[in-house]
C-alpha positions in Angstrom: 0.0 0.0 0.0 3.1 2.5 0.7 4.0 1.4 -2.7 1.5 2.0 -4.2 0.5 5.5 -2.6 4.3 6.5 -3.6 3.5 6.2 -6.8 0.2 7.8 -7.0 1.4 10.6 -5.3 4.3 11.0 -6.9 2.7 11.1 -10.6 1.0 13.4 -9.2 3.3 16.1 -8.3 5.6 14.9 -11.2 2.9 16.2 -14.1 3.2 19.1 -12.7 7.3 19.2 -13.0 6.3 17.7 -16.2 4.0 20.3 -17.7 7.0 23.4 -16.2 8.8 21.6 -18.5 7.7 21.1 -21.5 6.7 24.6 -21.3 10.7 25.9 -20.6 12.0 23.1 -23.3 9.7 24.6 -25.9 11.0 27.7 -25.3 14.6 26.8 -25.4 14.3 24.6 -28.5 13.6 28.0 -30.4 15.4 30.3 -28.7 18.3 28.5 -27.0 16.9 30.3 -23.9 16.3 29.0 -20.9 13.7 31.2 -19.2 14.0 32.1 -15.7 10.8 33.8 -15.6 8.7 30.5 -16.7 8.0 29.8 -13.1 6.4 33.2 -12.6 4.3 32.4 -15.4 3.2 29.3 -13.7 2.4 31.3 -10.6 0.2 33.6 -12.6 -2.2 30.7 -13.7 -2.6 29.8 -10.2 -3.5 32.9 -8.9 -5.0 35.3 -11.7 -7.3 31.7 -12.0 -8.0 32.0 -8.8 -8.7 35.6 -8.4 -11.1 35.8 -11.5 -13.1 33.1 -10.4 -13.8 33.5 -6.3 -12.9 37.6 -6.0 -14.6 38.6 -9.9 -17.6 35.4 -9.7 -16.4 34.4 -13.6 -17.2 30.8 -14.2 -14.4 28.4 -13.5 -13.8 27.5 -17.0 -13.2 31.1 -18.4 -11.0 32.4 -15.4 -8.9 29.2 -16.2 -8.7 30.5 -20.1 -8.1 33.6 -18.8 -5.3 32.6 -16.6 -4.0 30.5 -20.1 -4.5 33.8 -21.7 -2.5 36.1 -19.6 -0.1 33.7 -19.4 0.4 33.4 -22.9 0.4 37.1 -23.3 3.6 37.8 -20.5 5.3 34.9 -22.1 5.5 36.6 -25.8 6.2 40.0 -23.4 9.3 38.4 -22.0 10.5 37.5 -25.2 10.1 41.5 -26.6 11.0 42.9 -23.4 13.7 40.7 -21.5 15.2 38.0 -24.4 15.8 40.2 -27.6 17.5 43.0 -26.9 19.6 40.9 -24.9 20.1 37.8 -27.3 21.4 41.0 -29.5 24.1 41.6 -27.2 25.2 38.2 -28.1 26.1 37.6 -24.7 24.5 34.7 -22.2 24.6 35.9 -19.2 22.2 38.9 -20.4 19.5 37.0 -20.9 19.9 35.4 -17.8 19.9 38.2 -15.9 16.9 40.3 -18.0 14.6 36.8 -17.8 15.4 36.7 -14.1 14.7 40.4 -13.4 11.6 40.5 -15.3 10.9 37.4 -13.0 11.3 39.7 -10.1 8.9 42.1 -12.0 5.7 39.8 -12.8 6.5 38.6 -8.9 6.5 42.1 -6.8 3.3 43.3 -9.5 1.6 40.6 -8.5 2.0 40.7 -4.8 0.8 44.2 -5.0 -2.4 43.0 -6.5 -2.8 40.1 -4.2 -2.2 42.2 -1.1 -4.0 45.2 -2.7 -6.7 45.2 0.3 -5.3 45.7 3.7 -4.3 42.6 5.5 -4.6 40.9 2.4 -2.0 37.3 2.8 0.4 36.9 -0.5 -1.3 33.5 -1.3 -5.4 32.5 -1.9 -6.7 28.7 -1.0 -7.6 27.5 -4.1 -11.0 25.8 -4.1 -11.7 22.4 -6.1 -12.6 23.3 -9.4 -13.8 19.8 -9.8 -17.8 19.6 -10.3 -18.3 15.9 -9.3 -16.8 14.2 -6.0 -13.3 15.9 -5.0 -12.2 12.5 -3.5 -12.9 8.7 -3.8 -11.3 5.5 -2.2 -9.9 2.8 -4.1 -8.2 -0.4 -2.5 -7.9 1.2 0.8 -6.3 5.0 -0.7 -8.4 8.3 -1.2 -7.5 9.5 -4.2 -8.3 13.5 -5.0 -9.6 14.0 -8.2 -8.2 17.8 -9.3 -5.1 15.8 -8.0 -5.2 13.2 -10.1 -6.5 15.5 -13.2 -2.6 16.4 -13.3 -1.4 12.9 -15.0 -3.9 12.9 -18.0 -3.5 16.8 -18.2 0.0 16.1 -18.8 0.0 13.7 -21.5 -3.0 15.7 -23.6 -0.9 18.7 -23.3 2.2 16.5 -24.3 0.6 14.6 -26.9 -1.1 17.9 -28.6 2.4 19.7 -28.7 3.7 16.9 -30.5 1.1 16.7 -32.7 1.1 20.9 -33.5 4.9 20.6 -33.8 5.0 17.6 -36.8 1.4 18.2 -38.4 1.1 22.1 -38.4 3.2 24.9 -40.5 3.9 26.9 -37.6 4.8 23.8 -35.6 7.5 22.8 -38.6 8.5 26.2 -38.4 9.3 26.0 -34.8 11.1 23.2 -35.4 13.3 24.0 -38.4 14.5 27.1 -36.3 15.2 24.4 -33.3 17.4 22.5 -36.1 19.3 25.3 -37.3 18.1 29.0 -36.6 20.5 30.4 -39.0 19.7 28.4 -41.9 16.1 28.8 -41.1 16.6 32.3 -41.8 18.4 32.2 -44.6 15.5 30.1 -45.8 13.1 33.4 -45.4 11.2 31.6 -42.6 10.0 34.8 -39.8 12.1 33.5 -36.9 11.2 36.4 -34.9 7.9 35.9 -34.9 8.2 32.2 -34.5 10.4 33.1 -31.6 7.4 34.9 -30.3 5.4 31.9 -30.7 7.1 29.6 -28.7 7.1 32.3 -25.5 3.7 32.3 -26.1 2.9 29.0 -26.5 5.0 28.3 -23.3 3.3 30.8 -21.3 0.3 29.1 -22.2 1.2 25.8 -20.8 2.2 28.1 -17.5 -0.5 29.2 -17.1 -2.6 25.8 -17.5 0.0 24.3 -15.3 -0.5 26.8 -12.5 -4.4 26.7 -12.7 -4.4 22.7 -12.7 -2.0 22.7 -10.0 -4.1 25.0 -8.0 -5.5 22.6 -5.3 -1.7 20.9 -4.7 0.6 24.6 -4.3 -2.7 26.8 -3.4 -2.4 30.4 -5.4 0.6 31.8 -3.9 3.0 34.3 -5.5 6.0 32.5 -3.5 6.4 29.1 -5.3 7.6 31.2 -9.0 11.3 30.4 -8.5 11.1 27.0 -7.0 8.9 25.4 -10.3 11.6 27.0 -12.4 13.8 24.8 -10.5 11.7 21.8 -10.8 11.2 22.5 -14.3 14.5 22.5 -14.7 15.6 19.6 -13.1 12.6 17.5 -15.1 13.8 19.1 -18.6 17.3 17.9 -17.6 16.5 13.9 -16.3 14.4 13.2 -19.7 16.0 15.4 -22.4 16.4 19.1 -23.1 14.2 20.0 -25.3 12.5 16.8 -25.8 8.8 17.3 -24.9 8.8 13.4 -24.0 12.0 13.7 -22.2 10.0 16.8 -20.2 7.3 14.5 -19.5 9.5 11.4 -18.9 11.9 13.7 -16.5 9.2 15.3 -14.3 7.3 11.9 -13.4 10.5 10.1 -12.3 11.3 13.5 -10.3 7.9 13.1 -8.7 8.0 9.5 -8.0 11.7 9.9 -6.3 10.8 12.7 -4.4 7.9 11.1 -2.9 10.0 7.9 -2.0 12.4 9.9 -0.5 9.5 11.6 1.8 7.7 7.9 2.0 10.9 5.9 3.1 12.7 8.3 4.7 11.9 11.8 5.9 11.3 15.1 4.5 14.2 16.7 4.4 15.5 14.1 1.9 13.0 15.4 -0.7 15.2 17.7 -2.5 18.9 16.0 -1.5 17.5 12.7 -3.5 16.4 14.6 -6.5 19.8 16.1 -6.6 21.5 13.2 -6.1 19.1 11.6 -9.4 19.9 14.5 -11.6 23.4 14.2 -11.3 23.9 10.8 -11.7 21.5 10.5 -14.9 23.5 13.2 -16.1 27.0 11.6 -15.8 25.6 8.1 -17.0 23.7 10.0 -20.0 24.4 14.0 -20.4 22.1 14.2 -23.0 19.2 12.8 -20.9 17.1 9.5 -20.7 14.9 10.7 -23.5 17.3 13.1 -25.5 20.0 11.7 -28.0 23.4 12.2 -28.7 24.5 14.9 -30.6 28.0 14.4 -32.8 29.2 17.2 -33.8 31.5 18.0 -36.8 
């Protein structure tokens, strides 16, 4: 049974390492940028969900394309405000910087909003968003069902990016410029725009990812930096930019993070995830998922 709860619960928090990921490796996979201000995106879904539909009364279903939508929105922003005129100073450790400061921004604006009213806490309980039973028991476990809406969540989401990515111009687009950027623009293909794209198509699995994971983080503005991490971590086990190897990475991260709590004790959680990054990464640098790259 402690098995067996492991891995439930574990899938569970993985999906949503998965789903930061896949948003951060289609970003990167364009734009060779890794974007520190995805996990503020994430944030946003959570709580700009959660503030349009208890504080404005807006039906559950439109504040969570809302949330989708703003997300979307701030992820093409980063891209015009914080990525380009940096990736023109040809020069790393500016983008690093801008993507991180502009993390800082969407963070301190939003506290301001959440904390607008006096005495107002930097975080909102997120209610079930589920309109049937929130829980049911099954061989002895109780299983929550916005919980468990996480797994499936990230597989659609998976499945459909694959699918845009081989069966749609744009999505070929996207990934001729992932192939070669250069030649892609010699080719007359807009990579700007598709650049723009990709930030907004990874804000938009932000924001779904924040929303979903509502009832599991609650809608706080603290927990930004910490999925970035996660995200990270996921996109690195299965594959940068692989969106399998995103999806691959952030179960297994789950699943070990919740042994490590299950078996052991707490404080274990993030020393064992650590400890699984690095040594997938010495047996296999290019990820369980990803493949090697010769280079000529």
């Amino acid at each position: 049974m402690d098995l067996i709860d492991t891995l439930v619960r574990g899938l569970q928090s993985g999906a949503i390492y998965a789903l930061v990921a896949i948003g951060l490796n289609i970003v990167f996979a364009t734009t060779n940028v890794f974007n520190f201000a995805h996990g503020e995106l994430v944030m946003l879904g959570g709580v700009a969900g959660v503030l349009l539909w208890t504080s404005a009364g807006i039906p559950v279903v439109l504040a969570l394309l809302g949330a989708v939508a703003l997300a979307a929105v701030l992820g093409a922003v980063t891209d015009l405000v914080a990525v380009r005129p940096a990736v023109r100073s040809q020069a790393a450790s500016v983008w690093v910087l801008s993507t991180f400061g502009f993390a800082i921004i969407l963070q301190t604006v939003t506290t301001l909003v959440v904390t607008a009213e006096p005495g107002s806490p930097p975080s909102r309980p997120f209610p079930n968003f589920w309109p049937g039973p929130e829980s049911f028991t099954v061989i002895g476990l109780t299983l929550s069902v916005p919980r468990l809406l996480m797994v499936p969540a990230a597989l659609l989401v998976a499945g459909l990016l694959v699918w845009f990515l081989r069966s749609t111009e744009t999505g070929r687009g996207l990934g001729a410029v992932a192939d070669d950027r250069e030649a892609a623009q010699m080719r007359g293909l807009p990579v700007g725009r598709l650049s723009l794209v990709a930030f907004a198509i990874g804000g938009a699995v932000a924001g779904l990812a924040g929303f979903l994971a509502g009832p599991v983080t609650q809608a706080s503005v603290d927990v930004g930096l910490a999925l970035t991490l996660k995200g990270f971590m996921a996109a690195a086990i299965g594959g940068i930019p692989h969106i399998g190897g995103a999806l691959v990475g952030g179960l297994l991260l789950g699943v070990v993070e919740q042994a490590a709590v299950t078996y052991g004790d707490s404080q274990l959680q993030a020393p064992a995830a650590l400890v699984v990054v690095l040594v997938i990464l010495v047996l296999r640098p290019q990820g369980l998922v990803g493949r090697q790259v010769r280079v000529v």
